[in-house]
PASEBA-1860 file (N, C-alpha, C; in nm, 3 decimals):
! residues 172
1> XXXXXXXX> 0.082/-0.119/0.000/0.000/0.000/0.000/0.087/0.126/0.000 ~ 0.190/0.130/0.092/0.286/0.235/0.028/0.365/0.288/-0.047 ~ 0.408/0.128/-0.127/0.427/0.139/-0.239/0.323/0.208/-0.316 ~ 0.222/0.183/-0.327/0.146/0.237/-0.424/0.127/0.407/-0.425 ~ 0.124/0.434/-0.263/0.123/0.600/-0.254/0.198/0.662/-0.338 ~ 0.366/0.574/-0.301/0.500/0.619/-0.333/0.443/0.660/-0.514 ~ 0.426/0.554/-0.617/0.409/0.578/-0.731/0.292/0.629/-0.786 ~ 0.184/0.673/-0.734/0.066/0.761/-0.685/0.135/0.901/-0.744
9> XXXXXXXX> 0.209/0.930/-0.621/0.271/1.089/-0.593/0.412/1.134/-0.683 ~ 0.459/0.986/-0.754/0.579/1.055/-0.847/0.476/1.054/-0.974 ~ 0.360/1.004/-1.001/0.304/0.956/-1.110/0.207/1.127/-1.160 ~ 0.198/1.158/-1.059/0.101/1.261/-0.999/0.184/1.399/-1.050 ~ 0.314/1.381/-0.999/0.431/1.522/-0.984/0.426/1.629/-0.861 ~ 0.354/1.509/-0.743/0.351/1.545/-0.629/0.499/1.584/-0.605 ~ 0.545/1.662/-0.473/0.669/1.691/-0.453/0.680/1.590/-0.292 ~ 0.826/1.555/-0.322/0.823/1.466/-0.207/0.815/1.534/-0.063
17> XXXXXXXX> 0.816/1.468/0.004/0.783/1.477/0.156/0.851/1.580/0.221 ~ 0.800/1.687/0.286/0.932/1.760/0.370/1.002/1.651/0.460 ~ 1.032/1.594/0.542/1.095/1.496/0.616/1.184/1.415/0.520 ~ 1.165/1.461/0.357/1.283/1.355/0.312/1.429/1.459/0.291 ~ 1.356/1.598/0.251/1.450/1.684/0.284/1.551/1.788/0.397 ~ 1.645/1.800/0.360/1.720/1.888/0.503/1.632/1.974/0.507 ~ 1.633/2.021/0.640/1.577/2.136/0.692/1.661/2.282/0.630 ~ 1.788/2.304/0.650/1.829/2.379/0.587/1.921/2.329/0.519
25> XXXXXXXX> 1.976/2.461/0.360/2.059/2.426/0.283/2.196/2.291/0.278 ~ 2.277/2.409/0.388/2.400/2.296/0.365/2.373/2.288/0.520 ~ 2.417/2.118/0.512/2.445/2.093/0.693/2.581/2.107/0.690 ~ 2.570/2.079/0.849/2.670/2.125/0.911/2.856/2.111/0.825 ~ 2.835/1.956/0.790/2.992/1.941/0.690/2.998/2.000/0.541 ~ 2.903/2.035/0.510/2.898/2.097/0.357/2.913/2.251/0.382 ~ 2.865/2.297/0.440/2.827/2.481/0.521/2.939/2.554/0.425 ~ 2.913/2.620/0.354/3.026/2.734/0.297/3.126/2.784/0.391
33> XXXXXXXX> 3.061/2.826/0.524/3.105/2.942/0.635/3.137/2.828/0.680 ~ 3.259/2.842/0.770/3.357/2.851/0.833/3.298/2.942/0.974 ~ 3.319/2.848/1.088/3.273/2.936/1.216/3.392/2.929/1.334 ~ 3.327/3.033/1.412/3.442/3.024/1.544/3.338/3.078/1.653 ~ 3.376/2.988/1.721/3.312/3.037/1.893/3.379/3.140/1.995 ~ 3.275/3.232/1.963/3.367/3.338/2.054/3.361/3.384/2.205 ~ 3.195/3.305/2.241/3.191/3.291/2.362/3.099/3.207/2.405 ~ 3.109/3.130/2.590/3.015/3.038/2.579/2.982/3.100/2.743
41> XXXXXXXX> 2.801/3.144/2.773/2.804/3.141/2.942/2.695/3.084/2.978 ~ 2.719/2.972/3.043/2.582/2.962/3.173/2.530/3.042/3.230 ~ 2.372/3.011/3.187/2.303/3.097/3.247/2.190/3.044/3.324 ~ 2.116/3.126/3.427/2.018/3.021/3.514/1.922/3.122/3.508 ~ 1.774/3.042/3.534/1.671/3.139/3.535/1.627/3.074/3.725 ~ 1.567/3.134/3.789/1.443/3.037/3.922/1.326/3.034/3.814 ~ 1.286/2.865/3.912/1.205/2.837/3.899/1.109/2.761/4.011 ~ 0.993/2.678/4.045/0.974/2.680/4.146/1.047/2.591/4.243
49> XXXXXXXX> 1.137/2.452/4.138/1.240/2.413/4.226/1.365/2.444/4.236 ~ 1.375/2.543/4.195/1.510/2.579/4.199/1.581/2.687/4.066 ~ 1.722/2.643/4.026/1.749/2.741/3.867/1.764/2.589/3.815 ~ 1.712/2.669/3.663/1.679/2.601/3.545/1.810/2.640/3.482 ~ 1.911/2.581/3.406/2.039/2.610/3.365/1.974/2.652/3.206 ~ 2.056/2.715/3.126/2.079/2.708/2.979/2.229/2.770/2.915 ~ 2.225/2.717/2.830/2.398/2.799/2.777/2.396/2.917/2.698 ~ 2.463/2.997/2.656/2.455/3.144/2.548/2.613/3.106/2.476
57> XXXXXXXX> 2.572/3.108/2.371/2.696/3.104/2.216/2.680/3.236/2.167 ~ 2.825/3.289/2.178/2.819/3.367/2.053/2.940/3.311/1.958 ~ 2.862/3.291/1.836/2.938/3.271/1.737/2.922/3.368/1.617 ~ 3.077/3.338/1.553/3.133/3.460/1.425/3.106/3.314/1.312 ~ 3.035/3.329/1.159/3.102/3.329/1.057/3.115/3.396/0.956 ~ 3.190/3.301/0.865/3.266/3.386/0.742/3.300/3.297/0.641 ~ 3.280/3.326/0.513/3.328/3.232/0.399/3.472/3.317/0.363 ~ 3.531/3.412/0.428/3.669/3.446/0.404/3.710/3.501/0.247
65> XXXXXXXX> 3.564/3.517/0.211/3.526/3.622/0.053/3.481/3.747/0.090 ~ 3.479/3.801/0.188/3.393/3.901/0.192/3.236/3.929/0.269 ~ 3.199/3.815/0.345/3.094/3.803/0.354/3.152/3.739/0.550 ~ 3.063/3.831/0.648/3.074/3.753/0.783/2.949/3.814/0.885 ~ 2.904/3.731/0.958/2.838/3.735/1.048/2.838/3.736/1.204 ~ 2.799/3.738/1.290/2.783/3.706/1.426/2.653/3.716/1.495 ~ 2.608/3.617/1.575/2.520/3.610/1.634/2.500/3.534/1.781 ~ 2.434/3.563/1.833/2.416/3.472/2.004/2.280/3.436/1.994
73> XXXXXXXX> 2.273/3.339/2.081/2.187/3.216/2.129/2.192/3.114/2.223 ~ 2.078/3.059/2.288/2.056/3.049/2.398/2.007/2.877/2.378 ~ 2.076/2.757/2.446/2.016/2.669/2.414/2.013/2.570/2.538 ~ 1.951/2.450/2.562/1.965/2.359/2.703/2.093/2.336/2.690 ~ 2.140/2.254/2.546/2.347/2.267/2.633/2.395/2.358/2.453 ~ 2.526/2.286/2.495/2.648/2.413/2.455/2.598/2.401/2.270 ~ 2.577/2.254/2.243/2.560/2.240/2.123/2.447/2.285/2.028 ~ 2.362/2.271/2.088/2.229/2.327/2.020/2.256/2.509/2.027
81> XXXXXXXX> 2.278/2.550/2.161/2.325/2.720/2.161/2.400/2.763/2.022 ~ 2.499/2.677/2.028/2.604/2.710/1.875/2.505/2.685/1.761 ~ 2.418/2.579/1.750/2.384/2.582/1.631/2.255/2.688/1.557 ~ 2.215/2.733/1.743/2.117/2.841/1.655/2.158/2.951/1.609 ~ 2.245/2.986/1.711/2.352/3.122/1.674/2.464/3.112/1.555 ~ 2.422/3.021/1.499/2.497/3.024/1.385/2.404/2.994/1.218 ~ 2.236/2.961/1.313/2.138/3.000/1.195/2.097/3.120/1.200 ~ 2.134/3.204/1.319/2.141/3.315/1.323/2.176/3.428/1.262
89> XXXXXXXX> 2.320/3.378/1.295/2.426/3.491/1.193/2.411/3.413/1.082 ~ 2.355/3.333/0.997/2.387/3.332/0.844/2.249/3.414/0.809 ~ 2.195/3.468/0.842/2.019/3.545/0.868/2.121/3.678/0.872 ~ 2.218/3.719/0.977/2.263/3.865/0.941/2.374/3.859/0.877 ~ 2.385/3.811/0.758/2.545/3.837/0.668/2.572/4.040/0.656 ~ 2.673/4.035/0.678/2.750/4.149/0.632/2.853/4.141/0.521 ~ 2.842/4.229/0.385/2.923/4.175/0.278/3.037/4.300/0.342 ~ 3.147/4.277/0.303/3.301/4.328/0.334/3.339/4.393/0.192
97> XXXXXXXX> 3.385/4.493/0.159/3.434/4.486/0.050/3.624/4.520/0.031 ~ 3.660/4.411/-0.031/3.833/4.377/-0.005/3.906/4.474/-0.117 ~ 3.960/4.536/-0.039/4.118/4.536/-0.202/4.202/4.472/-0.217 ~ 4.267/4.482/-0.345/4.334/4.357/-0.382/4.454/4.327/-0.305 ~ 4.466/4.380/-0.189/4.601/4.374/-0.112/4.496/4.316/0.036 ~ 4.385/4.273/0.002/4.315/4.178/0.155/4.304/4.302/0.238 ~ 4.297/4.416/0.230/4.275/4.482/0.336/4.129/4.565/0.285 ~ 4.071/4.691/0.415/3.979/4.781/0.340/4.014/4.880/0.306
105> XXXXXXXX> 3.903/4.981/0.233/3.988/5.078/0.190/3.988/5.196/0.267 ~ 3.943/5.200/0.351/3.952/5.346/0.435/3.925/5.303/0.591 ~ 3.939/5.411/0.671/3.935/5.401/0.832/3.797/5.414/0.845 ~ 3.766/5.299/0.972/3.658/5.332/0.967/3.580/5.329/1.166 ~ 3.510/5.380/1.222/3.486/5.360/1.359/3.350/5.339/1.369 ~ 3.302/5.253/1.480/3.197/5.221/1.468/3.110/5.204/1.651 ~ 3.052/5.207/1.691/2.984/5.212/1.831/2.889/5.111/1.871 ~ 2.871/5.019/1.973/2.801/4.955/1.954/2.746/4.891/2.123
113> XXXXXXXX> 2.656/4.961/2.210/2.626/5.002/2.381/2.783/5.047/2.422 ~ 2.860/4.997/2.513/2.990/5.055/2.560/3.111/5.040/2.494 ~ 3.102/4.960/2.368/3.213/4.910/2.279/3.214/4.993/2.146 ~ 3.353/5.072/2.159/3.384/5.156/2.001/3.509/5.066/2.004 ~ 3.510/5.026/1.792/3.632/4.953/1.759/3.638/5.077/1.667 ~ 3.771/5.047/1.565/3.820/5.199/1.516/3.877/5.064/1.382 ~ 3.868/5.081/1.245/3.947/4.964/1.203/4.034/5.096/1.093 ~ 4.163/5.013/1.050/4.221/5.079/0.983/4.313/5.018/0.858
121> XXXXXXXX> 4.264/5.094/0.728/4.384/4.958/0.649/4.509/4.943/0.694 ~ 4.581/4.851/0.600/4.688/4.809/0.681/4.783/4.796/0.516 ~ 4.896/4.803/0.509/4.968/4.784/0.399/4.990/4.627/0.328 ~ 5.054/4.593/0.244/4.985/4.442/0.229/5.162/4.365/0.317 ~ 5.101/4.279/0.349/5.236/4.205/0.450/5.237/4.240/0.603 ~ 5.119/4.335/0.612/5.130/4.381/0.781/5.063/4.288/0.868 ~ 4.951/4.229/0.800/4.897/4.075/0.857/4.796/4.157/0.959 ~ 4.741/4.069/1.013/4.602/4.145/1.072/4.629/4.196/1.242
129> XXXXXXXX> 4.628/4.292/1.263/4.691/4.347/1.381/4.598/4.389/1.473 ~ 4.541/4.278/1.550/4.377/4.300/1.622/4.351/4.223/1.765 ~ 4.253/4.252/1.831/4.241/4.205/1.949/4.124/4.063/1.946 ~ 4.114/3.955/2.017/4.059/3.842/1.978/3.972/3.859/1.890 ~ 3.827/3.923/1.964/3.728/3.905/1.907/3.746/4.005/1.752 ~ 3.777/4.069/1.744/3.788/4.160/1.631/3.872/4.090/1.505 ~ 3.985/4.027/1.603/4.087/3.907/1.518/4.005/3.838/1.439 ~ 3.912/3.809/1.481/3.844/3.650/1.437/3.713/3.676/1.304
137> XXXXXXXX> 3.667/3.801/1.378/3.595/3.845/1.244/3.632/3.875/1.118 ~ 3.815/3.963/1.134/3.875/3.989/1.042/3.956/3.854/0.959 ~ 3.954/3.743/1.031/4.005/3.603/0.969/3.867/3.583/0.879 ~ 3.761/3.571/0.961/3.637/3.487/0.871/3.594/3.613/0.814 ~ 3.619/3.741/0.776/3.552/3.807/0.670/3.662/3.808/0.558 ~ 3.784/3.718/0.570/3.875/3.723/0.462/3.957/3.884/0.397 ~ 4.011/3.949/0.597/4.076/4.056/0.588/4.211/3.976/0.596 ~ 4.334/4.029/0.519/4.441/3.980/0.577/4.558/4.068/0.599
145> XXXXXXXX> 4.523/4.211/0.605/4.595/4.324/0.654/4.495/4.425/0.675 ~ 4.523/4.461/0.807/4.427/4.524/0.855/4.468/4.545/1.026 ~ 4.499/4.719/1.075/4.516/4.743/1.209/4.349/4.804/1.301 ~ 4.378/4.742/1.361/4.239/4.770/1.427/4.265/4.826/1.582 ~ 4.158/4.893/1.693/4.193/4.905/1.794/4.067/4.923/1.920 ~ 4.058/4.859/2.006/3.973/4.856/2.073/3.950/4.987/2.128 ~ 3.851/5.111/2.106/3.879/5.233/2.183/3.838/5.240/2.339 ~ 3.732/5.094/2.392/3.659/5.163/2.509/3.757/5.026/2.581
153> XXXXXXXX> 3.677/5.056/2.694/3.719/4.914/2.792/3.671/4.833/2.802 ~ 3.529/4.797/2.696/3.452/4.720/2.729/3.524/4.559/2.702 ~ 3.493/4.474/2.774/3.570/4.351/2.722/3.433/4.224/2.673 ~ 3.354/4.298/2.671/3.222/4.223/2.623/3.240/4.189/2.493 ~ 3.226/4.023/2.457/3.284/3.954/2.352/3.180/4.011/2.227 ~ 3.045/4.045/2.315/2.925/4.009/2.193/2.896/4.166/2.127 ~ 2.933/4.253/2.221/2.936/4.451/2.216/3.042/4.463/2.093 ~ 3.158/4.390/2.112/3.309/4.417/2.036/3.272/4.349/1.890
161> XXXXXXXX> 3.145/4.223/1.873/3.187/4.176/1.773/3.098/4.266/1.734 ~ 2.945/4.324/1.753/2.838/4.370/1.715/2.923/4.484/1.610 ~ 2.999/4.582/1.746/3.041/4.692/1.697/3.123/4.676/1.601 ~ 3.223/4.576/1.609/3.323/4.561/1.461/3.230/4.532/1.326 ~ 3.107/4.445/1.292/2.991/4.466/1.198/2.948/4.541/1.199 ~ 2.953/4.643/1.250/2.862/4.759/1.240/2.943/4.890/1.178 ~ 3.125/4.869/1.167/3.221/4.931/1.126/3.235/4.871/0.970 ~ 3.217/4.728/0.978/3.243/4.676/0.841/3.132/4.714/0.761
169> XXXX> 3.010/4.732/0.827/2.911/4.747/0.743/2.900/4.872/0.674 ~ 2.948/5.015/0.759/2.984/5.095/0.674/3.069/5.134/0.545 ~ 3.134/5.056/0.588/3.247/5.035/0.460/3.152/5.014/0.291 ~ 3.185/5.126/0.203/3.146/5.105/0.051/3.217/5.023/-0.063
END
């Protein structure tokens, strides 16, 4: 009998089943982007017996063409957190635009709650001259000279990456 559905619905030009297809494009080993974890925290809510745990990811990617993201998310453990925050950021791509020496073309500063980054080209061979989180965006947006500088004190992983997208995004 299911056989018969089966040749029913190709006979028909029915479209097959959602459940035979991925949910999204590329999984996880095919994925264009290239990711990095830039931060991971436990977090607890009360509840009436007690705290309820969950984890927060923020993750950066980047196909290292020009194109990078970041996003956070909240999941029961570490793995599921990463994987939403990383359907996340492919939802906010930021395109980069490179010169032919891997760097950008002008200075640029950007603000983002207590975190200002400042980015600056860089000559070609100067290699990327940056602080982690800023490092990592400039690896996965496929900068490879480029001085950058943290202006505030904030050491908030998710403020520093926001604000460094929000510097790249100005960029023409």
């Amino acid at each position: 009998m299911v056989e018969e559905k089966e040749t029913i619905k190709k006979k028909k030009g029915f479209a097959s089943s959602r459940r035979d297809k991925p949910r999204f494009e590329g999984s996880a080993g095919e994925s264009e982007f290239e990711q990095k974890l830039l931060d991971v925290r436990r977090t607890a809510r009360m509840v009436a017996g007690g705290r309820r745990f969950s984890f927060r990811a923020v993750v950066v990617i980047g196909n290292k063409k020009g194109k990078v993201g970041a996003d956070v998310a909240k999941g029961a453990d570490v793995s599921m957190a990463v994987d939403k925050a990383v359907r996340q950021a492919k939802k906010h791509l930021v395109g980069v635009p490179l010169t032919p020496e891997g760097s950008i073309s002008y200075p640029v500063e950007a603000k983002y709650g207590a975190a200002r980054i400042m980015l600056k080209p860089a000559a070609k061979g100067k290699g990327v001259i940056a602080g982690g989180t800023v490092r990592a965006i400039c690896n996965l947006a496929g900068i490879t000279n480029i001085t950058t500088k943290i202006l505030s004190k904030s050491h908030n992983k998710l403020n520093n990456a926001r604000a460094t997208l929000l510097a790249l995004a100005k960029l023409k």
